[in-house]
N, C-alpha and C positions, 0 to 999 in steps of 0.2 A: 062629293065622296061616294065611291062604288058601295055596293051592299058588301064585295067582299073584304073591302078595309075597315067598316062597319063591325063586319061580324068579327075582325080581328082585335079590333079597338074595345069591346065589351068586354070580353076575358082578361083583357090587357088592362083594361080600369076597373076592375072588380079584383085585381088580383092587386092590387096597387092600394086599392082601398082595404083591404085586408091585412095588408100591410100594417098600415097605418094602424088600424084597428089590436094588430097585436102588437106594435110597438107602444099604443098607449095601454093597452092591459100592465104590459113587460111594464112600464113606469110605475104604474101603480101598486105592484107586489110582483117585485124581484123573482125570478125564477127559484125554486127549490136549490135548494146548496149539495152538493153530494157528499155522502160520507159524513153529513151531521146528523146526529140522532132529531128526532122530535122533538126536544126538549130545546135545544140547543140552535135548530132553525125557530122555533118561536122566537130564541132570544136574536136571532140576527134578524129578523124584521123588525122587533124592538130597539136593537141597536142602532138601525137604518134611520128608523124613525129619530129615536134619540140623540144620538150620541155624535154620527158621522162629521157632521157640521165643525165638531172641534175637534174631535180623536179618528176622520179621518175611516173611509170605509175598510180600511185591512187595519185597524188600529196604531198607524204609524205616526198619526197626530198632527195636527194642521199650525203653519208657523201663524205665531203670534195669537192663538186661537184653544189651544191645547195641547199638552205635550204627548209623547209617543205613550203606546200602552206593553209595549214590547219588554219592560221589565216588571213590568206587576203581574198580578196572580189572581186568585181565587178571594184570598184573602182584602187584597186592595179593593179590587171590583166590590166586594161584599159591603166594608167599609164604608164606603162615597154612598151607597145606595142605601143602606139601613139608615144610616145616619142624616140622610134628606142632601149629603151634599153637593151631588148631581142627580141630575142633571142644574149645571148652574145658567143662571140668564146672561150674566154677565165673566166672560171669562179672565178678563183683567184685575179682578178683585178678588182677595181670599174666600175659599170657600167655607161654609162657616154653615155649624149645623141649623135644619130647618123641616120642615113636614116631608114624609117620604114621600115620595111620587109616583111609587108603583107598587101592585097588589105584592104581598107572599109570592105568588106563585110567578111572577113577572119577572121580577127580583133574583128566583131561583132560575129561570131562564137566562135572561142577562149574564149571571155567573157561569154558566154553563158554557155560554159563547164564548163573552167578551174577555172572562176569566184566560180563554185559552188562548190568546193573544200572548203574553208572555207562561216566562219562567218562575213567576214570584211566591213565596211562602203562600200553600192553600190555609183555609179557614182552621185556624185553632180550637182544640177541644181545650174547655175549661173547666176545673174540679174546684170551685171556691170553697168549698167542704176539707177539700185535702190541703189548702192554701194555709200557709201562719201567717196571722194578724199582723205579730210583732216582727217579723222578717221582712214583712211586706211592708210595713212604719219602714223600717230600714233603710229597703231598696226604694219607696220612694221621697223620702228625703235626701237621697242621696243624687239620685236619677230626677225627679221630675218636681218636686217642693220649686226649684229654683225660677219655672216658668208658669205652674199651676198652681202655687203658692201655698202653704200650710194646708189651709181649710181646703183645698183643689178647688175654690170659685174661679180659678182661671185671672189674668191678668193683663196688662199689653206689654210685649215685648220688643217694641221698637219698629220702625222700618212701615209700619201702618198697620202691625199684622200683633194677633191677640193671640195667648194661648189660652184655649178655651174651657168653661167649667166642666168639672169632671163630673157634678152631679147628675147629667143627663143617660152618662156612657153606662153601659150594660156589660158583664163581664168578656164578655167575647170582644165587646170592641175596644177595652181595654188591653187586652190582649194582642189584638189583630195590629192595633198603632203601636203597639212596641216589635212587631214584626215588620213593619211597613213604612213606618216614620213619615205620616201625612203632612202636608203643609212644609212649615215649617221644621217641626218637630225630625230630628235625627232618628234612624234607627238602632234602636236596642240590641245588636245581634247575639250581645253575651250573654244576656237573659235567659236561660230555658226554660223549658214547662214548667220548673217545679217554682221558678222566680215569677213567671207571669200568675201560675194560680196563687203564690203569697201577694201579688201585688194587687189582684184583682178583688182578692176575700180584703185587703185592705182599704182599698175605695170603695167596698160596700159597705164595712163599716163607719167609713167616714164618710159616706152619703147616709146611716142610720143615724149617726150622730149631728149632722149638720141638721136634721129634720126635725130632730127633739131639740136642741136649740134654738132655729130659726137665726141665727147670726143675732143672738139674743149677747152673745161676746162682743169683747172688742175686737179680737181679731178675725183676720178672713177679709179684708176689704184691700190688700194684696200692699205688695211692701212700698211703693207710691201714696199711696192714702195713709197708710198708717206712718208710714215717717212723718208724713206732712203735718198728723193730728198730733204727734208726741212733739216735733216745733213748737206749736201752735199751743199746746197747754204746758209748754215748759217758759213760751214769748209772754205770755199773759204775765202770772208773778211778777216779772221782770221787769215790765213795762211799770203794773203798780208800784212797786219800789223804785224805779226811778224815780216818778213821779212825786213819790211819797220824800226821796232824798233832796230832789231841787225843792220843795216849798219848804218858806219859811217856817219855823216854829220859833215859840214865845220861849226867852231866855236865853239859848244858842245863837240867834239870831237880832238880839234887841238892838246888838251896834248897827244892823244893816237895816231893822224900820223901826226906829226908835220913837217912841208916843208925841203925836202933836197936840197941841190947843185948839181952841175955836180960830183963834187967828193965824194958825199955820206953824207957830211958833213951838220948838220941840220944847216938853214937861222933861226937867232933870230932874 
């Protein structure tokens, strides 16, 4: 090789190496997004990291893997994240509350981004103060008693999938799943403000009261258990009284084991 394809060949593999060099940078932290505030690209390298894998780098949602983010909100995003219940391991399985997995301030990123992905109901303000108790009994015996059962310990309802206790949920996120309808759970859209803070001041009361009882009642172990026990201590009597009907007794019975002798022979 001449020195002058030499001296062409060094710029030429230095610039190739450079290459290389910014396209593993570019792998490892995505270029700046334009037009996202700072708060908002922190949450899209968190997203990146997070989230992509199922929901998908424009949040359109990967099949078999996660569904689209293009109808939820501020509110939804909020939800999944306070509540621990993404980022999940497993996306085939209900998601089901668990430890959060990201700071405050993460958190508020994330929403910031991922939130802007759809069009869905933002985060609800909630006034448990302004909320009535007894309206709030109302609307959720009416509304949610039939999945989260009396006590709200939460129950199974079918298909592998639970509705879960309500003594965990904080007023906002009671709230938020009557705007959003997670899981399973349908949404509430005829509920307003002034329905969600009676329901919420109502689940804080019955999370005050479940506390100072301790399930020290019979009820609250959800309408599967409890039929089963009301069976079960209505079968008992039942069972001793038959019991008590088939055996013999003295006098009613003396045609059917009338007294023998030493020799076998029945005493008239």
């Amino acid at each position: 090789m001449s020195f002058g394809h030499l001296a062409f060949a060094i710029p030429l593999a230095a610039a190739a190496t450079a290459g290389i060099v910014s396209l593993a940078a570019s792998a490892e932290s995505p270029p700046v997004a334009v037009g996202l505030t700072p708060l908002a690209e922190r949450g899209r390298v968190l997203y990146r990291t997070n989230c992509t894998s199922c929901h998908g780098n424009d949040g359109g949602g990967v099949e078999g893997r996660g569904p689209t983010l293009e109808d939820e909100g501020d509110a939804s995003v909020d939800f999944v994240l306070r509540t621990g219940r993404m980022p999940i391991a497993q996306p085939d399985v209900q998601a089901t509350r668990g430890p959060v997995q990201f700071t405050e301030e993460e958190v508020v990123a994330l929403i910031a981004y991922a939130g802007g992905f759809g069009d869905g109901p933002a985060i609800p303000g909630v006034d448990v103060a302004a909320g009535d108790v007894v309206a709030g009994g109302v609307l959720y015996r009416l509304n949610c008693a039939a999945c989260h059962v009396a006590s709200g310990s939460g129950a199974a309802i079918g298909g592998g999938r639970e509705a879960p206790s309500m003594m965990p949920s904080t007023p906002t996120e009671v709230a938020e799943a009557v705007l959003v309808g997670p899981g399973a759970m349908p949404v509430f859209g005829a509920l307003d403000e002034q329905d969600r803070d009676d329901l919420a001041a109502y689940v804080v009361d019955l999370q005050e009261r479940n506390e100072e009882i301790e399930l020290r009642n019979f009820g609250g172990a959800g309408p599967v258990a409890e039929g089963l026990a009301a069976w079960l201590l209505a079968l008992i009597p039942l069972v001793a009284l038959t019991r008590w009907i088939g055996s013999p007794h003295a006098g009613r019975d003396r045609g059917a084991n009338p007294p023998v002798d030493e020799h076998g022979e029945v005493v008239t």
